[in-house]
TORPA-4810 file (N, C-alpha, C, O; in nm, 3 decimals):
<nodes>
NODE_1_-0.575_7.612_-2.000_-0.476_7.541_-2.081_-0.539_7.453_-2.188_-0.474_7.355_-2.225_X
NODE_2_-0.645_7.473_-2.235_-0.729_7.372_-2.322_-0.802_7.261_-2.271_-0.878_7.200_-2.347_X
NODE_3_-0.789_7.223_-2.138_-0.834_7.104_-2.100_-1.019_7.103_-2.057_-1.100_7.194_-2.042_X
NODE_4_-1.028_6.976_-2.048_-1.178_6.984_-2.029_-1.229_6.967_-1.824_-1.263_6.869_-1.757_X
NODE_5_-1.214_7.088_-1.794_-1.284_7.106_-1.675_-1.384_6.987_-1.620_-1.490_6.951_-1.671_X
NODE_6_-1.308_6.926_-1.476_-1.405_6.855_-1.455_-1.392_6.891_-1.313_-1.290_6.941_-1.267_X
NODE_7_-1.503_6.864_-1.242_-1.529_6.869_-1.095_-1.483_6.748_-1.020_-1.482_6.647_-1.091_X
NODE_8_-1.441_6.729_-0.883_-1.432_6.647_-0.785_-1.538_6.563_-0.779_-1.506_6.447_-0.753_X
NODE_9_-1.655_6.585_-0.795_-1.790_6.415_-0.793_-1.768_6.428_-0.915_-1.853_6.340_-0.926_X
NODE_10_-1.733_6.456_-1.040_-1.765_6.412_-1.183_-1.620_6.283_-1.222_-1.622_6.179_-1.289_X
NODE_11_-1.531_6.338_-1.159_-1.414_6.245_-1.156_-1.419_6.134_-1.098_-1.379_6.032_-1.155_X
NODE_12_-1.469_6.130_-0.970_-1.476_6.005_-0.868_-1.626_5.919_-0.882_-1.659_5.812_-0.830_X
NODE_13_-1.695_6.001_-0.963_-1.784_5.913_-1.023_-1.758_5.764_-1.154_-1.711_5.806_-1.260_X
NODE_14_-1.777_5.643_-1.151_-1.762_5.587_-1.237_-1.853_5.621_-1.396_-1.960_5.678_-1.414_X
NODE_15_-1.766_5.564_-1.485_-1.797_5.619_-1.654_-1.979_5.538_-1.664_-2.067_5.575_-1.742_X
NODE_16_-1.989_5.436_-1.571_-2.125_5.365_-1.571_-2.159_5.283_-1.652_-2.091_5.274_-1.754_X
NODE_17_-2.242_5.220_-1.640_-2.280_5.116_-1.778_-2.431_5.060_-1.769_-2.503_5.141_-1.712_X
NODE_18_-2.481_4.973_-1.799_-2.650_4.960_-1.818_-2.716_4.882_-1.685_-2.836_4.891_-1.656_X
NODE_19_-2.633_4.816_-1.619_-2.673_4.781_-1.535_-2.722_4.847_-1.406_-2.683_4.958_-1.370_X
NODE_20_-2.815_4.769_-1.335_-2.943_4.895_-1.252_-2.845_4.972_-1.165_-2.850_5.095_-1.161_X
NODE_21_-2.751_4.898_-1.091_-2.702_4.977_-0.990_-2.596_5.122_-1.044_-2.568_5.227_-0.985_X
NODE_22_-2.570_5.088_-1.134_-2.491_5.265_-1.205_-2.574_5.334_-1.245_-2.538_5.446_-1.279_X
NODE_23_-2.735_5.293_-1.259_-2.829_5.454_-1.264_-2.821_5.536_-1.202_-2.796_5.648_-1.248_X
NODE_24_-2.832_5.523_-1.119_-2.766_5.692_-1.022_-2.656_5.741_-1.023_-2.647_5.864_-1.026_X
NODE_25_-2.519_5.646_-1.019_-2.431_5.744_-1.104_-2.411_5.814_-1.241_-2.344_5.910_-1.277_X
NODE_26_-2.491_5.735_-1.298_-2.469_5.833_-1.413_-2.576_5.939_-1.454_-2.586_6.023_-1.544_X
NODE_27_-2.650_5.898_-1.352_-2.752_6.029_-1.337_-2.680_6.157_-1.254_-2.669_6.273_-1.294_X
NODE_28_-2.649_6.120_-1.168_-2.562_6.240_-1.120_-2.434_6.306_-1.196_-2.388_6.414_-1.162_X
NODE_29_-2.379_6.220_-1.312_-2.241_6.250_-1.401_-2.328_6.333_-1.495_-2.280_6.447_-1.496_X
NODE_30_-2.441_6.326_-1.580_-2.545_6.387_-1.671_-2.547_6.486_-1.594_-2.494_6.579_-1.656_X
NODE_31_-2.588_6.531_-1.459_-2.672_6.649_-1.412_-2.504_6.752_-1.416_-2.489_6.861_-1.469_X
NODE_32_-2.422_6.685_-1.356_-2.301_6.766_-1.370_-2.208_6.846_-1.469_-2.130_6.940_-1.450_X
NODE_33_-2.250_6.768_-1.592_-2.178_6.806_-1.695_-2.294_6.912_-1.762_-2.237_7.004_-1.820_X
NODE_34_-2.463_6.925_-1.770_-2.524_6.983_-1.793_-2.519_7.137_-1.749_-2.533_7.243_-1.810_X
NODE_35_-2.487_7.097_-1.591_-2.466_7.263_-1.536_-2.334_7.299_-1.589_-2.340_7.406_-1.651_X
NODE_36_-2.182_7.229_-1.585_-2.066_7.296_-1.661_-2.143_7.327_-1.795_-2.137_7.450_-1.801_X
NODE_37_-2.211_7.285_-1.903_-2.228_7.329_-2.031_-2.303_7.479_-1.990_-2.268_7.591_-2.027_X
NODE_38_-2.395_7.451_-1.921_-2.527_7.556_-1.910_-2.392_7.695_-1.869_-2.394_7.789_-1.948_X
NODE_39_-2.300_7.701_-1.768_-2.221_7.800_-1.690_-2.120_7.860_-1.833_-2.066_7.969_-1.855_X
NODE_40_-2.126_7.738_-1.907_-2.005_7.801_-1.959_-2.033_7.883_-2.061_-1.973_7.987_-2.088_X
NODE_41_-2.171_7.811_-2.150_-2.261_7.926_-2.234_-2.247_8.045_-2.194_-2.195_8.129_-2.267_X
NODE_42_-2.314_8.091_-2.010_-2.328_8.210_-1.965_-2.234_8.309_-1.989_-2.257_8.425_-2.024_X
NODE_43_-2.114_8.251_-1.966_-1.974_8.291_-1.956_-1.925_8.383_-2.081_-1.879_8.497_-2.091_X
NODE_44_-1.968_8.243_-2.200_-1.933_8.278_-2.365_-2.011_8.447_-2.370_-1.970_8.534_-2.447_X
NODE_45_-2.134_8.467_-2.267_-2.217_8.535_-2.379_-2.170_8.673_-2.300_-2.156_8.764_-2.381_X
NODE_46_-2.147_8.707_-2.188_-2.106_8.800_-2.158_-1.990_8.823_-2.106_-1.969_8.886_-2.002_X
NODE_47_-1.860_8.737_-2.224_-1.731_8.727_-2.228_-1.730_8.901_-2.348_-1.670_9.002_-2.314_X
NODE_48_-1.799_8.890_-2.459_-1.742_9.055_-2.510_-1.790_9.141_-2.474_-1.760_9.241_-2.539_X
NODE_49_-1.881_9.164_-2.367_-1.958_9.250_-2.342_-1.841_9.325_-2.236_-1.797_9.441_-2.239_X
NODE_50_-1.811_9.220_-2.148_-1.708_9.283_-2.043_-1.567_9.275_-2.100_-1.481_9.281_-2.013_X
NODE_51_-1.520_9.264_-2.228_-1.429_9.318_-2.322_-1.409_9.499_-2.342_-1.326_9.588_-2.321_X
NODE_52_-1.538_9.481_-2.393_-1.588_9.633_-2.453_-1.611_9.703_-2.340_-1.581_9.820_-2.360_X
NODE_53_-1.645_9.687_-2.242_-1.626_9.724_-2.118_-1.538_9.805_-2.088_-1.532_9.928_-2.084_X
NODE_54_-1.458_9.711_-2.065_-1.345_9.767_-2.011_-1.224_9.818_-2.109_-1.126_9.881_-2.069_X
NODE_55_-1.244_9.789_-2.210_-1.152_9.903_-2.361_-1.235_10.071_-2.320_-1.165_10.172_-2.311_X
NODE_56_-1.362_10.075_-2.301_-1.425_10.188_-2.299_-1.433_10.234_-2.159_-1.465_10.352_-2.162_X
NODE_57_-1.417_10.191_-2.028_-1.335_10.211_-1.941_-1.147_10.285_-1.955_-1.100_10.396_-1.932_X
NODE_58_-1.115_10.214_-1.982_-0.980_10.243_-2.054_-0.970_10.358_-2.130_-0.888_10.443_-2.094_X
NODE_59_-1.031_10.374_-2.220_-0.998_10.502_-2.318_-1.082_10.606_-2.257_-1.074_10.716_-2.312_X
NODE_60_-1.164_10.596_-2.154_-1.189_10.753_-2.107_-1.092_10.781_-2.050_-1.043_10.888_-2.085_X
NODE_61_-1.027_10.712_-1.952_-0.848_10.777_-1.893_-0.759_10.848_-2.015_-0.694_10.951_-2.001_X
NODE_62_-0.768_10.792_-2.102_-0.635_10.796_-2.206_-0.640_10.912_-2.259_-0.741_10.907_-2.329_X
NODE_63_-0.586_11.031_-2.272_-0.603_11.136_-2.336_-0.530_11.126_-2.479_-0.444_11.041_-2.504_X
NODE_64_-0.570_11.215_-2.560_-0.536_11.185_-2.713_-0.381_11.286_-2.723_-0.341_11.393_-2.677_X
NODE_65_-0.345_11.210_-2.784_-0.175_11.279_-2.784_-0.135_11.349_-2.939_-0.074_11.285_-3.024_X
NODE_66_-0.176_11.481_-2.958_-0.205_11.562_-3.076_-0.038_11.566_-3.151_0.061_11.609_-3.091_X
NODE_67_-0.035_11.516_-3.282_0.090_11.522_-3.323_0.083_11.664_-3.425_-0.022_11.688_-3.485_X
NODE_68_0.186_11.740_-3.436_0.156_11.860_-3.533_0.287_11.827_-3.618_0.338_11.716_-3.631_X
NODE_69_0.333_11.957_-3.677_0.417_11.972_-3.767_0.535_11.980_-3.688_0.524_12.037_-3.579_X
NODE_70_0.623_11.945_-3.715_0.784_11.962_-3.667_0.811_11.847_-3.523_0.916_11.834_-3.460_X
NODE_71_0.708_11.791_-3.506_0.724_11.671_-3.384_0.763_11.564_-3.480_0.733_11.532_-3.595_X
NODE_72_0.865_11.509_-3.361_0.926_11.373_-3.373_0.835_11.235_-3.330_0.796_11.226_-3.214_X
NODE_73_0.808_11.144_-3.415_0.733_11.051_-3.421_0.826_10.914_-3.415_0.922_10.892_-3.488_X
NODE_74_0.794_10.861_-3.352_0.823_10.645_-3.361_0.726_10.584_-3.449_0.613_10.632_-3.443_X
NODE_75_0.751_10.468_-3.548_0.694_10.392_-3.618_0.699_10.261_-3.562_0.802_10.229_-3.502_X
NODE_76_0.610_10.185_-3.571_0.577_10.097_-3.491_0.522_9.965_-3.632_0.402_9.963_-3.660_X
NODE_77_0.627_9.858_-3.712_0.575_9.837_-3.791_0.541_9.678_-3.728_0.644_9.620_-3.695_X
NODE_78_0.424_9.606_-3.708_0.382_9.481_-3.667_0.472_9.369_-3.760_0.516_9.265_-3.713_X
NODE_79_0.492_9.423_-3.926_0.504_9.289_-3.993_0.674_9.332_-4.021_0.726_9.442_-4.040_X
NODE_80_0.723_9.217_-4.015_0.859_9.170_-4.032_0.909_9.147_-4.128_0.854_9.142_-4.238_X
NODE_81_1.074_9.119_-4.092_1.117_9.049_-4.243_1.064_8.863_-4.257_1.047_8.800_-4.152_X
NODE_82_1.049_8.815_-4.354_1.070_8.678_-4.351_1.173_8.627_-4.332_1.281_8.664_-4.379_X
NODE_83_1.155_8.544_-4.265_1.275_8.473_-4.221_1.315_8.487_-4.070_1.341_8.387_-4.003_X
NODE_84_1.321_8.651_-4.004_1.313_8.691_-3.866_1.269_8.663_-3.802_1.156_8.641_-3.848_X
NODE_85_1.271_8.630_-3.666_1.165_8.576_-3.546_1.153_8.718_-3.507_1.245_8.800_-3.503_X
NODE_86_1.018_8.739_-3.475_0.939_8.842_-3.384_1.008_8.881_-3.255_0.987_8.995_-3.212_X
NODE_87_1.071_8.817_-3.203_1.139_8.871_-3.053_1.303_8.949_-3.136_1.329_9.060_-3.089_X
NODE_88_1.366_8.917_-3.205_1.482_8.991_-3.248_1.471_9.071_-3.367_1.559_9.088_-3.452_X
NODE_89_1.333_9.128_-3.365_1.328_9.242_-3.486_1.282_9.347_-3.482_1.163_9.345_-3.452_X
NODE_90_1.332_9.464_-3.502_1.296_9.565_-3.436_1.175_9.618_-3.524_1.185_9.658_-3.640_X
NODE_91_1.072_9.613_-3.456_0.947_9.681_-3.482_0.962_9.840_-3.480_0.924_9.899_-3.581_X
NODE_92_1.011_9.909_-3.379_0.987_10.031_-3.349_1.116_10.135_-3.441_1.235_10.116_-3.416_X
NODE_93_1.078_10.228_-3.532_1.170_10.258_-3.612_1.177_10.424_-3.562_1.096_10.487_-3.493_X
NODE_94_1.308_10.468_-3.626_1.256_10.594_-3.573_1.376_10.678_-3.496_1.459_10.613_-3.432_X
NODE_95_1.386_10.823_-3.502_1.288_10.890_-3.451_1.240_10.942_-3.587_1.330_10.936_-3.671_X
NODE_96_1.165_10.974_-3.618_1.092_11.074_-3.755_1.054_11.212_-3.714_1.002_11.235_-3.605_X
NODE_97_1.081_11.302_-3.802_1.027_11.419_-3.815_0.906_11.464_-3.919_0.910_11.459_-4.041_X
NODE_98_0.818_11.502_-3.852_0.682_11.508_-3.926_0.690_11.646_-4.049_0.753_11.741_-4.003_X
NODE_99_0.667_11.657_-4.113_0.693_11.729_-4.228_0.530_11.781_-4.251_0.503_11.897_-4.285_X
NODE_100_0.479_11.728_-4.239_0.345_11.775_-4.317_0.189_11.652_-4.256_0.186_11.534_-4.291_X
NODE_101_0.124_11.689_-4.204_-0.040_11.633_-4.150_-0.147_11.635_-4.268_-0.231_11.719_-4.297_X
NODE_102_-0.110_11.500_-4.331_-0.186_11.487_-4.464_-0.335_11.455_-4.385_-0.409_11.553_-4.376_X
NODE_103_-0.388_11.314_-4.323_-0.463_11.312_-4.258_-0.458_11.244_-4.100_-0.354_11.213_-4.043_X
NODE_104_-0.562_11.232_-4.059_-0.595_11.214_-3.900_-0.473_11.095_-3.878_-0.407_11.095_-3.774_X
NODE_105_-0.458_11.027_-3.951_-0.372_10.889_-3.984_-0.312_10.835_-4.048_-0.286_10.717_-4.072_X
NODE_106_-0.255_11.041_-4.118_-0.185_10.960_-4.221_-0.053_11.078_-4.226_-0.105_11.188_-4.243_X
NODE_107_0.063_11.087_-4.218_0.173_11.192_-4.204_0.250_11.148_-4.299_0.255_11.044_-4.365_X
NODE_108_0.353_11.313_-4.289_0.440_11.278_-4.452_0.514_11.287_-4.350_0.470_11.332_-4.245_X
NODE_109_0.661_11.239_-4.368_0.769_11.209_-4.254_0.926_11.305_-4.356_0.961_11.304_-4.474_X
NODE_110_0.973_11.368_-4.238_1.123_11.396_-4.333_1.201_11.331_-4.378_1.238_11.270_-4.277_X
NODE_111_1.278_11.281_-4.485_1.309_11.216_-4.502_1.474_11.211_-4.442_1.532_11.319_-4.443_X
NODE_112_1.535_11.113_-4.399_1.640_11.093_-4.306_1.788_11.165_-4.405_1.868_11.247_-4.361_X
NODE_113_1.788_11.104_-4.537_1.908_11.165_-4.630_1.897_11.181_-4.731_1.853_11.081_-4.788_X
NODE_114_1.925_11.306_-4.824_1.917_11.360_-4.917_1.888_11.283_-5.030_1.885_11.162_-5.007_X
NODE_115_1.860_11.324_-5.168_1.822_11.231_-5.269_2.014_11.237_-5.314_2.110_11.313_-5.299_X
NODE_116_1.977_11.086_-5.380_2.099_11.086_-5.427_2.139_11.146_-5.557_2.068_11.150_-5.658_X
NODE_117_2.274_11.200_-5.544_2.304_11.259_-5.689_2.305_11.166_-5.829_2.359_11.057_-5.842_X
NODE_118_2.234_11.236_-5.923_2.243_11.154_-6.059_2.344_11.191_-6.158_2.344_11.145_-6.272_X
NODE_119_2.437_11.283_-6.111_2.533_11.333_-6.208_2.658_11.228_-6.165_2.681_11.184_-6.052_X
NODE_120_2.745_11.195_-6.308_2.836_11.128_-6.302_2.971_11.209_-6.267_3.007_11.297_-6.345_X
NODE_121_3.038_11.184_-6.168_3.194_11.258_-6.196_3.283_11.191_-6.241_3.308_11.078_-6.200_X
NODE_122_3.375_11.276_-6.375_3.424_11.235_-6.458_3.603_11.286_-6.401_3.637_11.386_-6.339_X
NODE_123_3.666_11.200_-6.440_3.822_11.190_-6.410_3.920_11.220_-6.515_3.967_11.126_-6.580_X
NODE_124_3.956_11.342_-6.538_4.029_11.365_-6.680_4.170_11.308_-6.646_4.226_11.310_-6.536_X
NODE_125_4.211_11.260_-6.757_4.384_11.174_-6.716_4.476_11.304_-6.738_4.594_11.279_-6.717_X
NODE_126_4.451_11.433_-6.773_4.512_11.572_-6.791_4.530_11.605_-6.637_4.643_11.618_-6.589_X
NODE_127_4.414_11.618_-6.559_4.409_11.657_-6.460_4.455_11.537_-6.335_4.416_11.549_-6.219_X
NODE_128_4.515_11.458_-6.365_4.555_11.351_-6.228_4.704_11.403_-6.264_4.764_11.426_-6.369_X
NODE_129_4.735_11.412_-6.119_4.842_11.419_-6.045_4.906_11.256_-5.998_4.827_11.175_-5.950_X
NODE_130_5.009_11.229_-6.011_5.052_11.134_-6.011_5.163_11.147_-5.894_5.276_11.161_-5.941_X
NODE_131_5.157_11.146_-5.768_5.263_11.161_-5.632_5.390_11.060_-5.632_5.507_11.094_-5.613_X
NODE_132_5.353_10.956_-5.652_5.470_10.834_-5.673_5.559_10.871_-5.768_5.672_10.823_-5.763_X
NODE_133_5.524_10.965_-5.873_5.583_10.981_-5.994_5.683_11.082_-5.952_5.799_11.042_-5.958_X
NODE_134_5.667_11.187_-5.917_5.712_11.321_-5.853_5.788_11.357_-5.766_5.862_11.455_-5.768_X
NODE_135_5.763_11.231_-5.635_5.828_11.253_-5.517_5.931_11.104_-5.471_6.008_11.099_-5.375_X
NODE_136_5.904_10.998_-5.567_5.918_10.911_-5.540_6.071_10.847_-5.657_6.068_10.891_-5.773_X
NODE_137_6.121_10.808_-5.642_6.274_10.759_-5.769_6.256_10.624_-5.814_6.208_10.533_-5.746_X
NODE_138_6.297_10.614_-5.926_6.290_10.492_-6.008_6.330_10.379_-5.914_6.256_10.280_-5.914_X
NODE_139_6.456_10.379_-5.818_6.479_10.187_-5.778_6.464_10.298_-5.594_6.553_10.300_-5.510_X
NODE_140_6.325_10.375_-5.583_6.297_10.352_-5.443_6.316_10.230_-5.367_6.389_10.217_-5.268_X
NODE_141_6.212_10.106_-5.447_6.187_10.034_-5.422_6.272_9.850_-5.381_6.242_9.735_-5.349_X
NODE_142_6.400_9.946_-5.416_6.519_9.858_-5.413_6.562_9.850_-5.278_6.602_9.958_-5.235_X
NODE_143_6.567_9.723_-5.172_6.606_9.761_-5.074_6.798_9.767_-5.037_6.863_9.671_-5.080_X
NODE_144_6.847_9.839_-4.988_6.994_9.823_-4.994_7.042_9.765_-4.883_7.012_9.768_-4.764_X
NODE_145_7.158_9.689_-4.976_7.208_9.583_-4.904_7.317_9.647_-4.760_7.376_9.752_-4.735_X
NODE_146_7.301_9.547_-4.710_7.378_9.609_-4.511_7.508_9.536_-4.569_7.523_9.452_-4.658_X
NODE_147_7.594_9.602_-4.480_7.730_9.535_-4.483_7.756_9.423_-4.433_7.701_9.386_-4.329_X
NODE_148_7.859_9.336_-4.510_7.846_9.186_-4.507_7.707_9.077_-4.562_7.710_8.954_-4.556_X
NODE_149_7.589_9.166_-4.615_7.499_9.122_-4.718_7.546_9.100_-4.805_7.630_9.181_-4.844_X
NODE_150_7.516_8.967_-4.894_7.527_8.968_-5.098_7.409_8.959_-5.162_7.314_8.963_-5.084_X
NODE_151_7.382_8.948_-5.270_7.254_8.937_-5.315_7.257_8.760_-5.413_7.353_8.732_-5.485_X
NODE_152_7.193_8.708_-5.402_7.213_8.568_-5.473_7.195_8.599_-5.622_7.103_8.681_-5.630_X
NODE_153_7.235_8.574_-5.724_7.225_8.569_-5.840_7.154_8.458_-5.912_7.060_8.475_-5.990_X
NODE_154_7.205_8.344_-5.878_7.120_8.231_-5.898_7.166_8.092_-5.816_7.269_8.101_-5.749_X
NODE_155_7.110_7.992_-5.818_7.128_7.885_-5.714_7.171_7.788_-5.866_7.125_7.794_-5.980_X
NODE_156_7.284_7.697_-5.800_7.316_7.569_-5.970_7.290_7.442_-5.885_7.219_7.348_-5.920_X
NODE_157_7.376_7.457_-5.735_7.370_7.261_-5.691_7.295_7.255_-5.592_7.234_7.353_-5.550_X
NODE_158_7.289_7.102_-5.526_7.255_7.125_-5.358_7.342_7.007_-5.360_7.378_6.946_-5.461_X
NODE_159_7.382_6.975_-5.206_7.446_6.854_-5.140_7.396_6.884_-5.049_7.370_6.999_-5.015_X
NODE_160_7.359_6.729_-4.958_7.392_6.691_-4.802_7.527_6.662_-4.765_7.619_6.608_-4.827_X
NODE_161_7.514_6.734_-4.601_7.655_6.723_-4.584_7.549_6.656_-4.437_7.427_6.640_-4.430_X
NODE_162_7.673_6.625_-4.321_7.668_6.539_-4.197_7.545_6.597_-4.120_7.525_6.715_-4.149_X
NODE_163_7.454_6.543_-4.024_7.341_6.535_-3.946_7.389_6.631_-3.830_7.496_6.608_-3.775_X
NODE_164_7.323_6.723_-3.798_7.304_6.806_-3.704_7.332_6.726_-3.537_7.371_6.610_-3.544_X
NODE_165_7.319_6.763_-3.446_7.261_6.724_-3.303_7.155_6.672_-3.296_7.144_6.561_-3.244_X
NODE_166_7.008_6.765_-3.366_6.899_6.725_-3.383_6.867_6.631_-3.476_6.751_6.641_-3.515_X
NODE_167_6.925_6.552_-3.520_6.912_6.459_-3.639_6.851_6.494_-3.777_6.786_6.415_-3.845_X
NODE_168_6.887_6.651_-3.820_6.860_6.725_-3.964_6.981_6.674_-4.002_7.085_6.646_-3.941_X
NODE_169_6.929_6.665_-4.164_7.054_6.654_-4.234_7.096_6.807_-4.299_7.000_6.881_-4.319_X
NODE_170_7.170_6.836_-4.319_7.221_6.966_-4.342_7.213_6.959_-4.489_7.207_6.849_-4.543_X
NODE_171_7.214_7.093_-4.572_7.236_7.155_-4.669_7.292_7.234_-4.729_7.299_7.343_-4.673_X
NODE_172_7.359_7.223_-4.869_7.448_7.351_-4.872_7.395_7.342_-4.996_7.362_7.236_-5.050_X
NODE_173_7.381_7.499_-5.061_7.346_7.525_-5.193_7.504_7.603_-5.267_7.592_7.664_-5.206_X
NODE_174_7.494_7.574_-5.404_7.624_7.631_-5.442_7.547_7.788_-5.555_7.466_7.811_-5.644_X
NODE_175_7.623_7.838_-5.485_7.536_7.983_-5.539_7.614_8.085_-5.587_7.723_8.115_-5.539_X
NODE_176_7.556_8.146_-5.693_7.652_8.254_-5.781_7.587_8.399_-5.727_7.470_8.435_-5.732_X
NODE_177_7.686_8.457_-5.681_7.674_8.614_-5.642_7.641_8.715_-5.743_7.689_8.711_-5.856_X
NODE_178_7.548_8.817_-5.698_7.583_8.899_-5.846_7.691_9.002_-5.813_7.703_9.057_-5.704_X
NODE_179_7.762_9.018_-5.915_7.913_9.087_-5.945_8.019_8.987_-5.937_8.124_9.011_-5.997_X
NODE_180_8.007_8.885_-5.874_8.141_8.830_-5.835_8.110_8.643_-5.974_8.007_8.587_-6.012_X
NODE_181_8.240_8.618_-5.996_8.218_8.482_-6.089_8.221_8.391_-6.062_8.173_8.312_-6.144_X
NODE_182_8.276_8.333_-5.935_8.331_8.237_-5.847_8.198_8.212_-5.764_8.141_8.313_-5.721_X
NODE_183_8.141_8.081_-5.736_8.062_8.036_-5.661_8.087_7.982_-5.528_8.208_7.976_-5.504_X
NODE_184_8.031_7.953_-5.459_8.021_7.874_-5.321_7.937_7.862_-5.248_7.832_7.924_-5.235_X
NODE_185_7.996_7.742_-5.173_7.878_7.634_-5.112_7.821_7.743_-4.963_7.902_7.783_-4.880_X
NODE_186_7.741_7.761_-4.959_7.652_7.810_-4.827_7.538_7.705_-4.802_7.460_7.645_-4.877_X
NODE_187_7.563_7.710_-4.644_7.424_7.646_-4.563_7.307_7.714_-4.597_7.307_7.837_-4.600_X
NODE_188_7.190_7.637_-4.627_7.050_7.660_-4.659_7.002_7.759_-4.552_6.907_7.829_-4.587_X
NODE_189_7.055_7.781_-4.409_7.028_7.835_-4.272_7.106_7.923_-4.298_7.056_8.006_-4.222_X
NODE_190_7.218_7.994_-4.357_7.258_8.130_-4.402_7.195_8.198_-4.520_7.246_8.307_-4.545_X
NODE_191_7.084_8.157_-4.609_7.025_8.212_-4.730_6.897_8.253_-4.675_6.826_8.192_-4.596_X
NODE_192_6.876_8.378_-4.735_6.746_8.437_-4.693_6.701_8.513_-4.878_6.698_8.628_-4.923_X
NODE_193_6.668_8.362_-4.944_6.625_8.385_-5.058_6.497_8.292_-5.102_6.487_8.227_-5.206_X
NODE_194_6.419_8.301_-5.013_6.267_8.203_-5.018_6.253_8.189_-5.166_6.326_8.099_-5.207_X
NODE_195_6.199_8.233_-5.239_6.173_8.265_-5.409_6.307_8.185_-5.439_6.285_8.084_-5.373_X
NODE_196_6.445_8.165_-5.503_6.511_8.123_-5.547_6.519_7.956_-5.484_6.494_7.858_-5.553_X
NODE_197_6.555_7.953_-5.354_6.542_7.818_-5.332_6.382_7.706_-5.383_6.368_7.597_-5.439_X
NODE_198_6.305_7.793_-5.335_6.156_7.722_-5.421_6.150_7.677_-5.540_6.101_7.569_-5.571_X
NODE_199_6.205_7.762_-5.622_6.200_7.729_-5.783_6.345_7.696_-5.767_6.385_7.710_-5.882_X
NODE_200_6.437_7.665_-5.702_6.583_7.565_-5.782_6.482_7.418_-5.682_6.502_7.310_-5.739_X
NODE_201_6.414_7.409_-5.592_6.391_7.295_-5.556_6.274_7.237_-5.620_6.252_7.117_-5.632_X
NODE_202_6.215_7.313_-5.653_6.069_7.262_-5.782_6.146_7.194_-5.928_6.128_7.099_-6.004_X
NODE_203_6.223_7.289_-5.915_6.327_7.213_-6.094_6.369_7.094_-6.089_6.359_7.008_-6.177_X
NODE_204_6.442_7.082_-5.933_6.532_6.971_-5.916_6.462_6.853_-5.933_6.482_6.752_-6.000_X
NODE_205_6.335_6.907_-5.822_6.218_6.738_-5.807_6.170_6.698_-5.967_6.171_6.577_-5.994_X
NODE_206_6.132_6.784_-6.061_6.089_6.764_-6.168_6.200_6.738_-6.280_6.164_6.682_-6.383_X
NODE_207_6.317_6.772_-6.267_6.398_6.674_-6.336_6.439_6.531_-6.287_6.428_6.430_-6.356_X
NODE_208_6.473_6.535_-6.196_6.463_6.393_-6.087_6.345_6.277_-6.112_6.369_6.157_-6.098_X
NODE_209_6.205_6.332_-6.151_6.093_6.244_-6.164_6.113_6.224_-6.352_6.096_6.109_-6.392_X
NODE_210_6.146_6.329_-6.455_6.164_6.289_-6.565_6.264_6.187_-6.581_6.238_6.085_-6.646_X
NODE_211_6.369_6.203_-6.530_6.497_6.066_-6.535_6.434_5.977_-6.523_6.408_5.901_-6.616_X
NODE_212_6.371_5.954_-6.348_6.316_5.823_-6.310_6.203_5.754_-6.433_6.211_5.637_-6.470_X
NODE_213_6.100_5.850_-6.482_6.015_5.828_-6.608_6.108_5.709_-6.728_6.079_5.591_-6.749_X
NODE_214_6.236_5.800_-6.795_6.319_5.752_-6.888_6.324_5.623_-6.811_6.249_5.527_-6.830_X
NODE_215_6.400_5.630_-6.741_6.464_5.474_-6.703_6.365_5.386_-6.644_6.426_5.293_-6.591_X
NODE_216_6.253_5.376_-6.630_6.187_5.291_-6.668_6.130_5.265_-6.807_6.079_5.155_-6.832_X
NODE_217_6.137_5.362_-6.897_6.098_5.357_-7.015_6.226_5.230_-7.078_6.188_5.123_-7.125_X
NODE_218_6.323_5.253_-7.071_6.456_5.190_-7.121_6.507_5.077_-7.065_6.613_5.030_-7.107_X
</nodes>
């Protein structure tokens, strides 16, 4: 773990100092640390020897695994993206198909998908077919009204009228039908015209805030 190896008498020996009676301990702390230096040299020097050793041990077992033409190969790339940590990146790529044995260590690989096309395809407005146009009628898109439906024409007033159970105050908008000339008051909870009420209630607030403007002006 990095630390500095010490023995049981090198520890329980005191650090010593000049006076007569710590000569012998620190003669015995000197002789101790001399043999750890002397052992550990030994160690250093026939630390690669029994490296190489045993790699060349090792590779007489290992038989050589001959890749030819038309075998599937794994790539094995060590360096990463930046930014990636080494445990969530996949090193091993693959499978490959060998194409060609340039040298001992060096292969041409198939390539996974075709080259891409460089020709542009062009869209003549002669040749489009238009389906919506053909199969489809001018007010498809109109939905028709159910019986006892009207369609709102436009919204002119609002009033509050008396407080609910729940303590809402109620609403009635006065609203013009289309076909018919005559208006009337309907509850805000019978209109299913989101878009018209929004913009008659955006108008209202913004004429409401211009008045208030004037009359402080005046």
């Amino acid at each position: 773990h990095g630390w500095d190896a010490r023995s049981t008498l090198e520890v329980t020996l005191p650090l010593g100092s000049t006076r007569r009676r710590d000569v012998e301990p620190r003669w015995w702390r000197f002789s101790v640390q001399r043999q750890y230096q002397q052992a550990r040299e030994l160690v250093n020097k026939a630390l690669p020897d029994a490296i190489e050793g045993r790699a060349d041990q090792y590779n007489e077992d290992v038989s050589s695994h001959g890749i030819k033409a038309g075998d599937q190969v794994w790539l094995y790339l060590d360096r990463v993206k930046e930014g990636y940590t080494r445990k969530f990146a996949h090193m091993w790529h693959g499978p490959f198909r060998v194409a060609e044995i340039v040298d001992r260590h060096a292969l041409k690989l198939v390539k996974s998908y075709p080259e891409r096309p460089t020709s542009t395809p062009t869209n003549r407005e002669v040749d489009r077919v238009d389906f919506d146009e053909g199969l489809l009628p001018e007010d498809s898109w109109e939905r028709d009204l159910e019986e006892g439906e009207y369609e709102v024409e436009r919204i002119a007033d609002v009033r509050s009228c008396k407080k609910t159970r729940y303590g809402r105050t109620r609403r009635e908008y006065l609203v013009f039908w289309k076909g018919y000339d005559e208006p009337s008051w309907v509850d805000e909870t019978d209109l299913n015209c989101g878009v018209l009420l929004r913009d008659f209630d955006r108008g209202r607030t913004d004429r409401n805030r211009f008045e208030a403007m004037q009359s402080n002006e005046e």
